[in-house]
C-alpha positions, 0 to 999 in steps of 0.5 A: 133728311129732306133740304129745306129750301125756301118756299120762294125758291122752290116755287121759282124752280118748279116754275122754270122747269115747267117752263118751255125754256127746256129741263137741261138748263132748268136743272143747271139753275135749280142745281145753282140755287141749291149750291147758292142756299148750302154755300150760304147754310154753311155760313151761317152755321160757321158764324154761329159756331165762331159766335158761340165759341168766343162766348157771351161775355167778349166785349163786342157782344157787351157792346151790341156791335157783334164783330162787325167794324165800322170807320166812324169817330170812335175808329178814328179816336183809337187810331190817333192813339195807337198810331204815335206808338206803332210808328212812333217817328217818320225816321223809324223803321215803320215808316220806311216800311209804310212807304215802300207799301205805299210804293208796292200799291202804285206799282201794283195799280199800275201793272193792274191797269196794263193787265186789263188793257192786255185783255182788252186788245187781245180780246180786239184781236181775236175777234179782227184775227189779227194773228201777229198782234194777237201773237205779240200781245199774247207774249207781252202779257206773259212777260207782265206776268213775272213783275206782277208776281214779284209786285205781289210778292213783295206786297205780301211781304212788306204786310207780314213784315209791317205786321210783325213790326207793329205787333212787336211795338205793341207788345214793347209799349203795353210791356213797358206801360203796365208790366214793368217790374213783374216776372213771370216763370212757367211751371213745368207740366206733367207731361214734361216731367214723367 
């Protein structure tokens, strides 16, 4: 089947390879705009997919939002009330966890800022071949890199940990709120008892 590629940008290509800027590198870009048009096919085709799976009736269809977020007053509303019931005292083991990630994000702003700085200067002393700074700062960038994986690590770790904690919390008040009482069994299924 033939691609069907905006007239824009067929006419854009044609004009670059007529050009006197030489095919290599107009057949570099036409291949770049046609790699950039599927990425972007490919998207769209998987959000309609994703679209048409949750089906008509979810409610961020109802509402005409679709599934973009937005941090507006209704945002800030169902914040103020989930907050008290994932993190429900500054004492709890939430809030430990909040301020150890908040910690962790430091660090990590802090390694990020001496990381660039590390490129700059051996970028500075390539170009001044300045060999045995270069050299130095070569292997002090290696050894940034050991904290900064483990800074990174940790993060991940304490947003999985942090995640699960709310999740439990949730699931313990919506429990406690609206299903009190009741019991649920599961029944054994065919496959189980043959």
């Amino acid at each position: 089947t033939m691609l069907a590629l905006p007239s824009s940008v067929l006419r854009a290509a044609k004009q670059l390879l007529r050009s006197r800027r030489g095919k290599a590198g107009a057949a570099v870009f036409a291949a770049a705009v046609v790699a950039v048009y599927l990425h972007s096919r490919k998207g769209r085709a998987a959000a309609r997919k994703a679209a048409a799976s949750s089906g008509s009736g979810s409610a961020g269809a109802r509402s005409g939002h679709g599934s973009r977020v937005a941090v507006d007053a209704v945002f800030f509303q169902r914040l103020r009330k989930i907050l008290p019931i994932v993190v429900p005292s500054i004492h709890s083991k939430e809030a430990s966890l909040l301020l150890v990630l908040a910690f962790v994000l430091v660090l990590r702003t802090y390694v990020s800022i001496k990381v660039a700085e590390f490129d700059g200067s051996i970028v500075r002393y390539i170009v001044s071949r300045d060999w045995p700074k270069f050299v130095f700062t070569v292997t002090t960038f290696g050894l940034i890199g050991i904290p900064a994986s483990i800074i990174n690590g940790m993060m991940k770790y304490l947003v999985l940990r942090l995640s699960l904690r709310f999740r439990t919390r949730l699931t313990h008040h919506m429990h406690e709120q609206y299903l009190q009482g009741t019991t649920f069994s599961m029944r054994p299924s065919r496959l189980l008892t043959r």
